[in-house]
N, C-alpha and C positions, 0 to 999 in steps of 0.2 A: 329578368332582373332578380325576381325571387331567387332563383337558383344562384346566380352569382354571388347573392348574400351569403347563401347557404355554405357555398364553397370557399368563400374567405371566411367566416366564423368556423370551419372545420379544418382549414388549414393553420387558420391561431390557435384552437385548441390543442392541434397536433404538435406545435411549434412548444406551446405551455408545458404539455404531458413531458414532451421531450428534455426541456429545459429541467424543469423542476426533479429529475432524477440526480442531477450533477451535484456536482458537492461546490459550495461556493469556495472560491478561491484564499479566502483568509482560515480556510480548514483544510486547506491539502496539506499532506506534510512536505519540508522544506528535502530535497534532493542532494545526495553529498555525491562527488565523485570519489574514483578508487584513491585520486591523488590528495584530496583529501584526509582520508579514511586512516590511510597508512601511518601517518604520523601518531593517531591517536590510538592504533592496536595497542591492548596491553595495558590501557587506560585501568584502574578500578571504576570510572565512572561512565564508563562505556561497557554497553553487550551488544553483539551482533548476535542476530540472530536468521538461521538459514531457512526461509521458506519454500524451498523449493520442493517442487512434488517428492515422493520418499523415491520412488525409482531414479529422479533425474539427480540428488543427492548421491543413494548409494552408488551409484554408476560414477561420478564424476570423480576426476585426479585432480579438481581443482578445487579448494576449501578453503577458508579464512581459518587461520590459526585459532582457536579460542573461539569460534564459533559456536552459539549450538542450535540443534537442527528439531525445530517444527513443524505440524503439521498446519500446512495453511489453513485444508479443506473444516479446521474446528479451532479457529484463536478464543474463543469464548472457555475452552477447558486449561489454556495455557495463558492466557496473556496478563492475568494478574498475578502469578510468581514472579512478574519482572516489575522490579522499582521503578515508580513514574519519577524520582528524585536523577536518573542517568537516563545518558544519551542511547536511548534505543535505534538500531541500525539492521533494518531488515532489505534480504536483499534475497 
């Protein structure tokens, strides 16, 4: 019996640790599709921004107009030049 305790209070722990990394759902940011998106290229109050590794960027023939391209692996040295006032669109 002891043990059985043992192994459900260590299975609810592992369940808690588990849980509590997530990000609660009224804090993900909201998902837009490309059909979306497209209308509002070109916007002033829209930036896209391209986070894609630097090799899968420089390599690719596929890029948003007006795009520009950071580095994901460090948002903390770039992500406050962009105005919290527009619509940020990272992809």
């Amino acid at each position: 019996m002891r043990y059985k305790k043992l192994a459900i209070l260590t299975a609810f722990l592992a369940l808690l640790f588990i849980g509590a990394g997530e990000t609660p759902p009224e804090e993900k940011a909201p998902k837009m599709t490309k059909e979306e998106l497209k209308p509002m290229l070109g916007s002033k109050d829209l930036v896209v921004i391209d986070v894609r590794l630097d090799e899968q960027w420089r390599f690719s023939n596929r890029k948003i107009p007006g795009a520009v391209h950071e580095n994901p692996a460090i948002p903390s040295e770039w992500m406050d030049k962009y105005p919290k006032d527009k619509t940020l669109v990272f992809y």
